[in-house]
C-alpha positions in Angstrom: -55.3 66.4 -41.6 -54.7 63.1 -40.0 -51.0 64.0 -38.6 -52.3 62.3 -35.3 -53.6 59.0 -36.8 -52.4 55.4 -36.5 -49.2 54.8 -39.3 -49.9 52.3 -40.2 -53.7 50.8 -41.3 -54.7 47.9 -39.3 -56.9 45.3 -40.9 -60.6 46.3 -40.2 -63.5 44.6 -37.9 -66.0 45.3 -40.9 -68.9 43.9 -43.1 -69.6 45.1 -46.5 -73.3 44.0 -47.3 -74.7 44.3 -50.6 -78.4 44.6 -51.6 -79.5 46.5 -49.0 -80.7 49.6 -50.6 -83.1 47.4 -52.2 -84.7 47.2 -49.1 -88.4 49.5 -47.7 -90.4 49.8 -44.9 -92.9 52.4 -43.6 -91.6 55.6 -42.4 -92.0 57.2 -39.5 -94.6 59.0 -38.5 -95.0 62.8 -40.0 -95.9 64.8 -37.0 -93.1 64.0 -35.3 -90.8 67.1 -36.2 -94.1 69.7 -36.3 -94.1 68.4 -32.0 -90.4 69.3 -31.8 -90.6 72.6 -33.5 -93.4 73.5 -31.1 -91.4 72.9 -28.5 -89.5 76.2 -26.1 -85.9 76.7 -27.4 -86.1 73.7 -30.4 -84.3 74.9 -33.1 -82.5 72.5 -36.4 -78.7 71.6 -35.2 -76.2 72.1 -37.6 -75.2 70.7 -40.5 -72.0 71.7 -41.1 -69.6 71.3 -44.3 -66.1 70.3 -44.0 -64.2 70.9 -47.2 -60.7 69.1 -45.9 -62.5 65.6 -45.0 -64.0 65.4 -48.1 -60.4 66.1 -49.7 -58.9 63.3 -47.4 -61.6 60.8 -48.0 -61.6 60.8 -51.4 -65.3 62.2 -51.9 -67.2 65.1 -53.6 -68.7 66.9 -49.9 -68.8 65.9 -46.4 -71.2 66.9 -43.7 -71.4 66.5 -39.9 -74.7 66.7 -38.4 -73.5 68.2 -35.0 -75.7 67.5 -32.5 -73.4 68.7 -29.4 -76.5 70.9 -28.1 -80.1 70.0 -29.0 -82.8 71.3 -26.7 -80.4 72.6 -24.2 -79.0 69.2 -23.7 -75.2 68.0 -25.1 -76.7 64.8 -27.3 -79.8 64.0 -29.6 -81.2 62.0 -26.9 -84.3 64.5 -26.0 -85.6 64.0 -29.3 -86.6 60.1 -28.4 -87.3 61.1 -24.8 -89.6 64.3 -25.6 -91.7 62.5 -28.2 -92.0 59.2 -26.2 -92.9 60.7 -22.8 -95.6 63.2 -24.9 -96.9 59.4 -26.1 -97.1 58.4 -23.1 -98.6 61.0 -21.0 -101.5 61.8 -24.2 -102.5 57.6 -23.9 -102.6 57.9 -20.3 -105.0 61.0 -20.5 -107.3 59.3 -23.5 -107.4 56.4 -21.0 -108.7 58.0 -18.2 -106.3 57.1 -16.0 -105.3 59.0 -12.8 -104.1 62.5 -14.1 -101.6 62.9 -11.4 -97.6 63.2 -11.8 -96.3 60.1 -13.0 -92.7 58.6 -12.4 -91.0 57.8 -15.5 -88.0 55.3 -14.8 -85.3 54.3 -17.2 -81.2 53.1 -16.6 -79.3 55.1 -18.4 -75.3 55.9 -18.4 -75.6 59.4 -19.1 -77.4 61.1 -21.8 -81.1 58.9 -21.9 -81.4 59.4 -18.2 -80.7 63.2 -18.5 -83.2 63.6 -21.4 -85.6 61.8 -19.9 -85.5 63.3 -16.1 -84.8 67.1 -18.1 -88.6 66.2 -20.0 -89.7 65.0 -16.3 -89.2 68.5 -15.2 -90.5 70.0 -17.5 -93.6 68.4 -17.9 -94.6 68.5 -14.1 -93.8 64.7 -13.6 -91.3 62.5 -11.7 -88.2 60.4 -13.0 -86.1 57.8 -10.7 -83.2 56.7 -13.4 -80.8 53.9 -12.3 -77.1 54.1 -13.2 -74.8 51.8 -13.4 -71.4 51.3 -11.9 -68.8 53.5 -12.9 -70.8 56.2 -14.1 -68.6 59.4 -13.7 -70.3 61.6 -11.0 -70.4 64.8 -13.2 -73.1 62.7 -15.4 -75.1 61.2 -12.3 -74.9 65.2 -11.1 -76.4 66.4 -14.3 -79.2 63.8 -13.7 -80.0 64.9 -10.3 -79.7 68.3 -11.0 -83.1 68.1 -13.4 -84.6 67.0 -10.2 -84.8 63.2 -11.0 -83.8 60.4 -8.0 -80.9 58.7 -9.0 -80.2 55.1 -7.8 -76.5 53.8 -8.3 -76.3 50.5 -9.6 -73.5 48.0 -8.1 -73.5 46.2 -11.6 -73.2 46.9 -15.1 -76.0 48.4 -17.7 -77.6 45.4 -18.5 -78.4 44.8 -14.5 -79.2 48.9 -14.1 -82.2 48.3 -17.0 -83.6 45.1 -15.1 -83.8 46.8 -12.0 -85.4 50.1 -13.8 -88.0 47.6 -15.2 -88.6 46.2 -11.9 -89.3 49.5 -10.0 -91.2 50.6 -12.8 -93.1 47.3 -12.8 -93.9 47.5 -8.8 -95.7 51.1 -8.8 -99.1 52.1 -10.7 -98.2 55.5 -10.9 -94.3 54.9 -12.8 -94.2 53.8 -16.4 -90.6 52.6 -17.5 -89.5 54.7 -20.4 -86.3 53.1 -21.7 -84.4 53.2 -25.2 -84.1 49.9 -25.4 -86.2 47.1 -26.6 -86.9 43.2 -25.7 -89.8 40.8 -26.0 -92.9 42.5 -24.2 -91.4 45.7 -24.2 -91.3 47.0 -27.4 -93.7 50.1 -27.7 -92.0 52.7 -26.2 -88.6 52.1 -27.3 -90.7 52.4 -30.7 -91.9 56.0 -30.0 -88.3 56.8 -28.6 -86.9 55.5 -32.4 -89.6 58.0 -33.9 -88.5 60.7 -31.7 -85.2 60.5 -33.5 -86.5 61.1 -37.4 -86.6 64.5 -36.6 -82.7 64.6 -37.2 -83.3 62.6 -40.5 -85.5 65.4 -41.7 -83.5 67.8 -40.8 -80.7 66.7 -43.1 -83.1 66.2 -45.9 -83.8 70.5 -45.5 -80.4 71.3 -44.9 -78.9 69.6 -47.5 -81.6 70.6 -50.1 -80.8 74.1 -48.6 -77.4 73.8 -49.6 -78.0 73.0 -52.9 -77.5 68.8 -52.6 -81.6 68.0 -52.9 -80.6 64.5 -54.5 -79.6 63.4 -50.5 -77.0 61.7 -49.3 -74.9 58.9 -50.6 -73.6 57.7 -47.5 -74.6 58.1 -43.8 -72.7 57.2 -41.0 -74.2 56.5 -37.4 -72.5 55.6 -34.2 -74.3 52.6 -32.7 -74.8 51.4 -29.1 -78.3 49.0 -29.0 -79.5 50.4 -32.4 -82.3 52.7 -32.1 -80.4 55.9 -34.0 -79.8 53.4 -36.4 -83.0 52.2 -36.9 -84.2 55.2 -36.9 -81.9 56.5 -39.5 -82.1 52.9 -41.7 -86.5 53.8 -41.3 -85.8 57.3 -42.8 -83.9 56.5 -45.9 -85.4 53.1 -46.5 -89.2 54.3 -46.6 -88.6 56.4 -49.5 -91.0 54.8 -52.5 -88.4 56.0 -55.2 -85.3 57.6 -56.1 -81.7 56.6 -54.9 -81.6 55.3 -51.7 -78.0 56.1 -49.7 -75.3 53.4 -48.3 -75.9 53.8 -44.2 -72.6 52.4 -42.2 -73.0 51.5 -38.1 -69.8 51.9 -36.4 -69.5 50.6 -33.2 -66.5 50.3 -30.1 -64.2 47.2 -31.2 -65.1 46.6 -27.3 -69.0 46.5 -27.9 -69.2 45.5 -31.2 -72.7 43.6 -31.0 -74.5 45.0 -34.3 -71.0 43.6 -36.3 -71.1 40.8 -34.8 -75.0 39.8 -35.0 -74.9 41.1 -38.9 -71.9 37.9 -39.4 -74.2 35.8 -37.7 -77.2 36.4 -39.0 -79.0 37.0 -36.3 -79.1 38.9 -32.8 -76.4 37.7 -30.1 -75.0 39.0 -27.0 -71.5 40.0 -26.4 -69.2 40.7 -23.1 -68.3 44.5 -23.4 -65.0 45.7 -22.2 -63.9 49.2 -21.2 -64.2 52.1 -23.9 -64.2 55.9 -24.1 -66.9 55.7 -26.4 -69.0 55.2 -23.2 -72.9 55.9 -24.9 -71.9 52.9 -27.0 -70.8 50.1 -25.0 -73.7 47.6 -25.2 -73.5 44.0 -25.8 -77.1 43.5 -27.4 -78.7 44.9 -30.0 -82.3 46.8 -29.2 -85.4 43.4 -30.4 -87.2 46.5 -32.2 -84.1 47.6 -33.9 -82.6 44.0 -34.9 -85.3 43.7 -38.2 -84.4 47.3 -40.1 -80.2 47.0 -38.8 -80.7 43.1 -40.3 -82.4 44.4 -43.6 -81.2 48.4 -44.2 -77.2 48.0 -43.0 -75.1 48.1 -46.2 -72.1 48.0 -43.6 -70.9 47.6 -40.5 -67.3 48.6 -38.5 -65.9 48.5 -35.2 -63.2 51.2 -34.1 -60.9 51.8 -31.5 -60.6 54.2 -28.6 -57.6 55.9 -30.1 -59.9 55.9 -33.9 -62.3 58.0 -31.9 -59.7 59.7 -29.9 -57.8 60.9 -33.4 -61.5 61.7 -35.1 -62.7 64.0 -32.1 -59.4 66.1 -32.4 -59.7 66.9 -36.1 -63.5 67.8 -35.8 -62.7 70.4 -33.0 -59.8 71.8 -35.1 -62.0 72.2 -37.9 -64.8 73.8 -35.4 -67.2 71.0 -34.7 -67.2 70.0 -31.3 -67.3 65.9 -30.6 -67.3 63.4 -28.5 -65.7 59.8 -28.4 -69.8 58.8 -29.5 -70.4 61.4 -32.0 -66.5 61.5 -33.3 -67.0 57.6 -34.3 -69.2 58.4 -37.3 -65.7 59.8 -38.9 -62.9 57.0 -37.2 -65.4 54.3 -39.0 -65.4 55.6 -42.4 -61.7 56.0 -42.5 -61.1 52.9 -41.4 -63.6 51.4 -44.2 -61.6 53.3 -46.5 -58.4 53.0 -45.1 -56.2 49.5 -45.1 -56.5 46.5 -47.4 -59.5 46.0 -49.7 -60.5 49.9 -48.9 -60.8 50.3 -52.4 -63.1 47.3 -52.9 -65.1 48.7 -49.9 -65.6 52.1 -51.3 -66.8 50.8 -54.6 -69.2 48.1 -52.9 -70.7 51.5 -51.2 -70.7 53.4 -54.1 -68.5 55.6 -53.3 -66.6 58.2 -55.7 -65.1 61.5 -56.2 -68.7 63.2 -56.4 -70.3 61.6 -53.7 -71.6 63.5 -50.5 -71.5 62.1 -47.1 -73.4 63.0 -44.0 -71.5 61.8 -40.6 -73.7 62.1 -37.3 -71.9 63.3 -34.6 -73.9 62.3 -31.8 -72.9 64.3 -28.8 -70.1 66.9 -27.9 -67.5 66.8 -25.3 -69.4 67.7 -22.3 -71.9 64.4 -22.7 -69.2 62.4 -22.1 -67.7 63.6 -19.1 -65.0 60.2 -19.2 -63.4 61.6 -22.5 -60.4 62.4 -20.4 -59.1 58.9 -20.1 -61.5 57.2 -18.0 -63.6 54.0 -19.0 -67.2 53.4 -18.3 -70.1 51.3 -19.8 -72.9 52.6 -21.8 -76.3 53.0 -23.2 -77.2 54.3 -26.3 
């Protein structure tokens, strides 16, 4: 299965952190998933079982939550954008405030922007999304194609979100909708992290569908600022009883932000370098999501391009169709498992021959239109 992987198993970038499934909070709001379902064209992605990586990794069943096309879009993005832009637009309206189109900004690298300016669209309203440099041009054309202005950033991410704030800060009639989160701005990223428990819930059916009520032992979630994460570390860490799963972030070794804030014990900043694995390559983690990544985590891992690279290949030859983003899910846990003190790790999550693991694949190939070999930063 893994003809195509590394020979020989590095040493990992990776924390093992026990006592985090002691850990509860409040869960996310119920109504979230009954506003997706009412929405044109929603329908559950799939959850799909793959017999062979549970054989290679050692455990009882593996599934990938494929989320290469949700709501017509190649990434779970819409689910954060739909429900926060609903949020917004219903407090606007309860306020009394002018009913007319409103201009909802955000930076984005690719798959935020396009969610949010696709919801824009649909909705009657504006969007104006900033992108930073090196943003491939099929991506910037798949955001100007729902309509939305597009202003090209000469500067990285982090520069693309202070200039969205700004814009969004000089006009009454624009309202910054961004996945992110920082002192003073913490609401909407908030509704955006609900937005995602829709996927969480999903699982919870599918696999009770498939005759694995109990849940999951073990999640894995690709992680740019954190908000999937926290979302996903809200679902299965608000439940008042029963066994709670290990949930693993795996980042880019060359944004490895969450790994390196969980060693320090608190938030920090890092300088991101070039990746494939362009949705997460972010050098801070989201203020909002910081507290439940701090608290939930049981571990943390970075991986490499060529982890990814090797992951993606053998989900599309066993029929799942990946990304460098959504692929990492898979290139983390083997390299938790893989290497020196694997088998310490694997017992640390409570891993064993019966277990069942649920891998989020993120986004499929055409989300990620640098897959081919270039570089770019990210947001996610």
């Amino acid at each position: 299965m893994t003809e195509n992987a590394p020979s020989s198993p590095r040493t990992p970038q990776c924390l093992v952190r026990p006592g985090a499934r002691t850990w509860r909070c409040a869960p996310a709001p119920a109504e979230v998933r009954d506003f997706h379902a009412a929405l044109p064209g929603h329908s559950p992605t799939p959850l799909t079982e793959l017999p062979r990586l549970a054989a290679e990794l050692g455990v009882g069943r593996v599934f990938v939550k494929d989320e290469s096309s949700r709501l017509g879009l190649p990434a779970f993005k819409a689910l954060g954008a739909s429900w926060a832009v609903h949020r917004v637009l219903a407090e606007r309206a309860a306020s009394g405030e002018e009913r007319g189109p409103v201009t909802l900004v955000t930076a984005t690298d690719g798959n935020h922007g396009r969610a949010v300016a696709r919801t824009a669209r649909l909705l009657g309203q504006r969007a104006h999304v900033f992108v930073p440099q090196g943003v491939h041009p099929r991506a910037v054309a798949a955001i100007a194609a729902e309509r939305a202005t597009v202003t090209e950033v000469a500067g990285a991410y982090d520069e693309a979100v202070r200039l969205a704030a700004e814009a969004a800060a000089a006009r009454p009639d624009a309202v910054l909708v961004q996945d992110t989160a920082w002192a003073g701005y913490e609401r909407i990223p908030g509704w955006i992290v609900e937005g995602y428990s829709t996927l969480c819930a999903e699982i919870d059916q599918q696999l009770t569908e498939g005759g694995h009520a109990a849940g999951p032992d073990l999640v894995a979630v690709p992680v740019g600022v954190g908000s999937l994460a926290q979302a996903v570390v809200t679902h299965y860490r608000s439940r008042p009883s029963g066994r709670a799963p290990a949930l693993l972030s795996v980042e880019p070794e060359a944004a490895a932000c969450v790994l390196e804030s969980l060693g320090h014990g608190e938030p920090v900043s890092v300088s991101t370098g070039e990746t494939t694995m362009a949705g997460l390559n972010c050098g801070t983690p989201s203020s909002i999501a910081w507290p439940f990544l701090r608290d939930g985590l049981d571990a943390a891992v970075a991986v490499t391009d060529l982890d990814s690279a090797v992951a993606a290949g053998d989900l599309a030859a066993l029929g799942v169709s990946s990304g460098p983003c959504g692929a990492a899910s898979l290139a983390g846990l083997r390299v938790v498992l893989a290497g020196a003190g694997g088998e310490e790790r694997r017992t640390a999550l409570g891993l064993d021959a019966s277990s069942v693991v649920v891998l989020l694949s993120t986004e499929g190939p055409a989300a990620n239109p640098t897959a081919a070999g270039d570089h770019r930063t990210g947001d996610e």
